[in-house]
N, C-alpha and C positions, 0 to 999 in steps of 0.2 A: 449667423448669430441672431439669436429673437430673445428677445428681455418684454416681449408684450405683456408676459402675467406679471414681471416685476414690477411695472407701472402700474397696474391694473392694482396691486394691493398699495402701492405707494398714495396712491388715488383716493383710495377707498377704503377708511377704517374695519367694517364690517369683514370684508375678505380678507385685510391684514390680521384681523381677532383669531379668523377661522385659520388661515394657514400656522398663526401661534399655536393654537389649539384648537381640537386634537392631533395636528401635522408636525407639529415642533417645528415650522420654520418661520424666524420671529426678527421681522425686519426692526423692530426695535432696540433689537441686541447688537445691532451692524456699530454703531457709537462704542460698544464697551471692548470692542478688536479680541483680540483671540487670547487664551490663556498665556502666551509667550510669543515674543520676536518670532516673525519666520520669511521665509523667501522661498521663491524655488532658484532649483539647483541652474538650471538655465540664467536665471535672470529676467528674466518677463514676469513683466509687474505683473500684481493681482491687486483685486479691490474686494473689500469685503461689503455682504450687502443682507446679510443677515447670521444670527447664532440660534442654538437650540439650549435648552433646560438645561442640560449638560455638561456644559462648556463646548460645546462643537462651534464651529464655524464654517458659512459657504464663504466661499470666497468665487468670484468670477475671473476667468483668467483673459488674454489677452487676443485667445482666439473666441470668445464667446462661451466655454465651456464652465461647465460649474465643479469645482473643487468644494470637498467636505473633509474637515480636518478633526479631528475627535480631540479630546481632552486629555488624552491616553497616549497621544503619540502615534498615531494612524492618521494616514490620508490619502484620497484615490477620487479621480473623476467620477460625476455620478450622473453627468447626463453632457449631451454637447452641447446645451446651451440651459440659460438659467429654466424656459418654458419646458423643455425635455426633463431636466430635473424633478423640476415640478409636478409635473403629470407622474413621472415614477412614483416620487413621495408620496403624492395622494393617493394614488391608485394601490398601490402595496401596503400602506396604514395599516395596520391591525389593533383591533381594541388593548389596552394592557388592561392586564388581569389586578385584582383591588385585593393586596395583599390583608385588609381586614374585612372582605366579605364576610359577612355571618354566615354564608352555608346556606341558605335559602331556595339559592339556585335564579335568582331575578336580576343578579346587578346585572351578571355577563348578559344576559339578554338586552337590556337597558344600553347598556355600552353601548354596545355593538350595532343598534338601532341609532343610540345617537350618531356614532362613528360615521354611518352609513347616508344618514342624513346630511351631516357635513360635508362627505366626499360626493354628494350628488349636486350639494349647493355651490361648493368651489372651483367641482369640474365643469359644470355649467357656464358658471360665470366666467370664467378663465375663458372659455371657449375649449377646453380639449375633448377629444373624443373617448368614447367607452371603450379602454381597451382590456381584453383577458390578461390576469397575473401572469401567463407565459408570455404574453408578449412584451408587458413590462419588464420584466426577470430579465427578459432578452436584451432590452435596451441597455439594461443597467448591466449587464455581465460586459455585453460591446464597450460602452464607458470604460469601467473601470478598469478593462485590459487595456485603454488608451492613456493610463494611467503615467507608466514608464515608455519609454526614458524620459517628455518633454514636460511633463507635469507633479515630478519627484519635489517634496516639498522636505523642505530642510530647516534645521533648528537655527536660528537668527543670529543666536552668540554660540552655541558650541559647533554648530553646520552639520551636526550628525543629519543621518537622511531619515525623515518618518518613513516608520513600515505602511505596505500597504493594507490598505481596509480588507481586498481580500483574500483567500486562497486559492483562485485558479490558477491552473497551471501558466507558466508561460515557454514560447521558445528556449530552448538553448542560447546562448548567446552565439553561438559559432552559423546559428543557420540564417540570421539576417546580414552577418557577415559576411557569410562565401554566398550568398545566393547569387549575387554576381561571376563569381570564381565557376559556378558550377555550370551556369549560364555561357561563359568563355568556352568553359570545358567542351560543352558539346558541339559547339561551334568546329572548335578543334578537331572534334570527333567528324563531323561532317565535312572535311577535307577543303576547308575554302578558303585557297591560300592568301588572300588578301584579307581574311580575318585571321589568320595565322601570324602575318605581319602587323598587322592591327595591334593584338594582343601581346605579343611580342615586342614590341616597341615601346609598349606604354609600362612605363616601372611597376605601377599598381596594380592595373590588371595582370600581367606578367605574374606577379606574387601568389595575386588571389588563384588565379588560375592552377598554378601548383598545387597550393593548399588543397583546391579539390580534388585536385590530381592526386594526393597525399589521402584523401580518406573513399577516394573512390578509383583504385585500381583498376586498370583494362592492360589488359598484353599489346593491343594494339596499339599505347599513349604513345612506344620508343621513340616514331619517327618525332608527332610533336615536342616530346621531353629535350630531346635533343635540340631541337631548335628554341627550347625555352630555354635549356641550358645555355646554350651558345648567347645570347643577348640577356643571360641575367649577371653573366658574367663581367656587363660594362660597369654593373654595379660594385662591384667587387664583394669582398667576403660579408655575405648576408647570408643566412638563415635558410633566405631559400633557393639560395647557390649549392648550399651542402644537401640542401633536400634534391636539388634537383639531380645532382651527382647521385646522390642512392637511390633514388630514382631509375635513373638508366641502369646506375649499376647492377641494381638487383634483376637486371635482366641475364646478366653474364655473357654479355657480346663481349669477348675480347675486341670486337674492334671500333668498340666504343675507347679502347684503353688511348688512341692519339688524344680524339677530345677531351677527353676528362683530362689527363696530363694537358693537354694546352691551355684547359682553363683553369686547370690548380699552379700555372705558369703564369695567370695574368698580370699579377702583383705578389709584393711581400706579403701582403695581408694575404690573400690567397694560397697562396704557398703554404702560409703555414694555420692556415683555418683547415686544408684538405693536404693537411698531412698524411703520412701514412696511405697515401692511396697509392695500389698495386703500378706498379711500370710497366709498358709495353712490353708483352713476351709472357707477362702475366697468364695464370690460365683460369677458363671459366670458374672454377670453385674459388680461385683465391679473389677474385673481383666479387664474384656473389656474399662472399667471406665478410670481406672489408664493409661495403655496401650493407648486410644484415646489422652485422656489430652497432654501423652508424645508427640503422633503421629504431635496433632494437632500445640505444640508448639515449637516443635523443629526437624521433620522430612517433614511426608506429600510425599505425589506422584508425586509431579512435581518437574523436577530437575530443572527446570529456578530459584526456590526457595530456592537452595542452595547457601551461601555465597560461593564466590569464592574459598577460602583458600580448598574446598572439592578437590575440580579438581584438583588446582595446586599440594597438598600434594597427590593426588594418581595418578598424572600424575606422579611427583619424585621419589615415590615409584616406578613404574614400569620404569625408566631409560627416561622416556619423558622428558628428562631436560628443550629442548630450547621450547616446545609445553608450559611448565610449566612457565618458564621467560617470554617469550613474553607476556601471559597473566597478569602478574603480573606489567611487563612494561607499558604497556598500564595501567595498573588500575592506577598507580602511576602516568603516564601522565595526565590521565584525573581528578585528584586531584588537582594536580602543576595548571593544567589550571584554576580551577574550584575549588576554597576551601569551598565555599560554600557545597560542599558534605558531610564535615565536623561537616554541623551542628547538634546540638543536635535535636533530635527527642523533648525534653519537654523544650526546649529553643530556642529563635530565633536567640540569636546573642551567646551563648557559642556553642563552639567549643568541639570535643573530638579528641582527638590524636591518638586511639587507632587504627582505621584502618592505619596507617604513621608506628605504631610501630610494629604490624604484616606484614607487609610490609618488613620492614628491618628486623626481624626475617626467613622471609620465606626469603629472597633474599640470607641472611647470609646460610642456608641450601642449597642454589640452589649453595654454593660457590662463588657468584656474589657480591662482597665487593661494586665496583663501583656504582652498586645498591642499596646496604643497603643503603650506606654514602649518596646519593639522598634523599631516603627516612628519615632518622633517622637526619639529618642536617635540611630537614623543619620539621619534627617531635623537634627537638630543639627550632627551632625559633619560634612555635606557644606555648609553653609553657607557663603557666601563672604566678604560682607560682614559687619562689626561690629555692623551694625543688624541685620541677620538673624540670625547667630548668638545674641545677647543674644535677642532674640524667640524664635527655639526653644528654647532653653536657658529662657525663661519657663517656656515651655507644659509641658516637663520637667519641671522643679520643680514644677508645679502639678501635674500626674499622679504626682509622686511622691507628695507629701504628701497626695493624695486614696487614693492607695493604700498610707499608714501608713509610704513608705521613706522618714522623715524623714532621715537621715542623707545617703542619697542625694541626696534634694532641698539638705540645706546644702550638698551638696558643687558642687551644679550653680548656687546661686547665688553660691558663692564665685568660678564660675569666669566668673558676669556680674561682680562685680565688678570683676576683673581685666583684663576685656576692658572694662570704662568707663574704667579705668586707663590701660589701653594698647591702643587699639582698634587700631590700626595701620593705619588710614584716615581716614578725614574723614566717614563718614556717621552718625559718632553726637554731632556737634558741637553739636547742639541741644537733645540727648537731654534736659535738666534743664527747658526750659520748653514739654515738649510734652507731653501724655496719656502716653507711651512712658513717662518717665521718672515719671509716676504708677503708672500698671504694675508699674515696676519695686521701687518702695516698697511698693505694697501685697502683693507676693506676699512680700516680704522680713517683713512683719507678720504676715499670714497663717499664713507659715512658725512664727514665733515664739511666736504664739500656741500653735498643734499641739505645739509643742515643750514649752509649757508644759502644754497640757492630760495631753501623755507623761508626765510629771512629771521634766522633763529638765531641771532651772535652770538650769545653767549653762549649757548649748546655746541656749536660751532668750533667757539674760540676755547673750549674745555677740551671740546674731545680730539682736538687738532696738538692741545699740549701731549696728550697721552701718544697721540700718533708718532709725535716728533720722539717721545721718551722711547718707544718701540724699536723705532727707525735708530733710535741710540745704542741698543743692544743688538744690532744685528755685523754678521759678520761684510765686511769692507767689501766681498762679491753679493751679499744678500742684500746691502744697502743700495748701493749701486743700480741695480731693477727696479728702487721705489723714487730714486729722488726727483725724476723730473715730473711724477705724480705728487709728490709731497711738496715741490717748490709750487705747481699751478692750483695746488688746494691752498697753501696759504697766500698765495696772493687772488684766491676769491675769496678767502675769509676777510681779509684786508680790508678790500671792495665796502663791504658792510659792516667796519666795525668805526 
């Protein structure tokens, strides 16, 4: 981290004038903050330390490096430190053209001599060296691919993610993910049966390992498949238990047929995850059979073919948090923009919810509340029915008050209330003598308690009447489950009032 040329115009008006102009970067503007609240998506502060004409802003981040945020809704790293920045910016300047030139042909000249002058004065003084625009260009492409995932800047009140400043390509998401999976792989391939056990034993790499194994086929994997099947099994029915079954099986060893059957024998869950799989006595076509079917409807060789939720959940698993959020940010943003993505595959105009609600499930595991409650609040408001709406609206309230917006939360179970009131259908008729309507009491206590521990009595002492009136309409099995939660809510309301 080097901030020496930011001192250096801090210091010195004359280099602070010329970095303002003709460089546009104007430590004066660092006082008037940026056109809108923002954070990044990680959470590591930034500090802003200058603006341009524009409404742009640098901001310096926590590792040293210099973010530049446009007034457009763009932002990307643009050097690794404020003095790398710097040297970019000045070095890349180019004169702008004077949309009321007379035609002469003398301003451009003029400019561009002044321009030149400038940037010899500032590079100087700064102390950086003469470098070629390609070497610049280069600096700044390295940056702002250093852009995503750790330096994703996000809108302050809505959390949408700014796009990036540029368009270079990037990875796939799947190849920083399995680079370790691939890396197992061939380990496994090199026969070294104490990284066979290694890799096998550990849950994560176990998985990853498949996965590669999943998009990078060898006839020779069976011995190791097998013994990744055997120990992925202590897991039970996952994902990549069923991969690893069609795996083998697409080999058509019938006498792979005992292990497969003794791992679809592990558990219930198992049993009936690897249904349908051929029995002993089976013959090679009908194993290859079963195995393709799987292959072909829920696996297959190309990862661009995997829903998202693969990557993010084994990016998690291996500690890739913000590699994991950013992707998921973005999926959520391009939903908010675009709900149409929502639509049913076998209907034009129904909606499904489900990817909104794995959404705020994955975000909830990434520990990202701010995120859920994005996701899980239009996941709310696209509800159709009364039982569904009331149910998302739970799960709201309950992300609310785990993330301290008690207010928020009353306001989301005021508005189940209202909908038990007047549902405007018929699917919540039962609502009082089923688990639902336990549900619905205990998050309404829950709430009440939080309210009391805030030290908010009357918030408290309101929403705790409501909870008891609840608890009053539930059937004599449905009450039953809430009361010794409803008796220790009001005697902490009590406490405080």
């Amino acid at each position: 981290m080097t901030d020496h040329a930011l001192r250096l115009l801090r210091e010195n008006a004359r280099l602070a004038e010329l970095a303002a102009f003709p460089f546009d970067f104007d430590i004066g503007r660092a006082s008037h903050g940026h056109v809108e609240e923002v954070r990044l998506a990680s959470g590591a502060p930034l500090d802003i330390v200058a603006g341009d004409a524009g409404g742009g802003t640098y901001f310096v981040c926590a590792d040293g490096s210099m973010l530049y945020a446009d007034s457009e809704g763009s932002a990307g790293i643009i050097g690794s430190s404020v003095d790398e920045a710097l040297e970019i910016m000045i070095g890349l300047a180019e004169a702008e053209e004077d949309e009321e030139d007379d035609g002469d042909g003398e301003e451009e000249p003029r400019q561009r001599c002044g321009l030149e002058g400038a940037r010899a004065e500032l590079r100087a003084a700064l102390g950086f060296p003469e470098r070629s625009p390609v070497e610049l260009e280069a600096l700044l492409q390295a940056a702002l691919l250093r852009t995503e995932p750790d330096f994703v800047l996000l809108n302050g009140t809505e959390h949408n993610a700014y796009q990036l400043l540029d368009s270079y390509p990037r990875p796939p998401l799947w190849e920083p993910v399995l680079a370790s999976g691939h890396a197992d792989l061939a380990l496994l391939r090199a026969g070294d049966r104490e990284v066979w056990d290694a890799v096998a034993e550990n849950p994560v790499r176990r998985r990853l390992t498949l996965r590669a194994a999943q998009f990078d086929r060898a006839d020779d994997d069976l011995e190791a498949l097998r013994h990744l099947l055997r120990h992925e099994a202590a897991s039970s029915m996952t994902d990549e238990l069923r991969l690893a079954a069609v795996l083998v099986g697409l080999r058509g060893d019938t006498g792979d047929l005992p292990l497969l059957n003794e791992v679809r024998e592990t558990d219930f869950d198992t049993a009936c995850g690897l249904g349908g799989m051929p029995e002993p006595g089976a013959s090679a076509d009908e194993l290859r059979e079963w195995a393709q079917d799987l292959d072909d409807s829920m696996f297959g060789a190309d990862p661009a073919d995997e829903p998202l939720s693969t990557w993010t959940d084994l990016a998690r698993d291996q500690g890739m948090t913000e590699l994991a959020r950013v992707a998921l940010i973005r999926d959520l943003d391009e939903i908010v923009m675009d709900q149409s993505r929502l639509v049913r595959a076998d209907a034009s105009r129904a909606l499904t919810t489900a990817p909104l609600r794995a959404l705020a499930r994955d975000f909830e595991e990434l520990g990202d509340r701010t995120q859920a409650l994005r996701a899980q609040r239009l996941n709310a408001a696209l509800q159709e029915t009364a039982w569904d709406r009331v149910s998302a609206l739970l799960d709201q309230a309950r992300l609310e008050r785990e993330d301290s917006q008690l207010v928020r939360a009353v306001r989301s179970l005021a508005t189940v209330r209202t909908i038990l009131t007047a549902p405007g259908d018929d699917s919540l008729r039962h609502w009082q003598g089923v688990n639902f309507g336990r549900f619905i009491a205990e998050e309404h206590y829950r709430l009440s308690h939080a309210l009391a521990d805030a030290n908010l009595p009357e918030e408290a002492r309101s929403l705790l009447r409501s909870a008891d009136s609840i608890l009053g309409e539930l059937s004599e099995n449905a009450a039953n489950g809430v009361r010794e939660l409803a008796e220790g809510t009001a005697a902490r309301v009590r406490e405080i009032s």
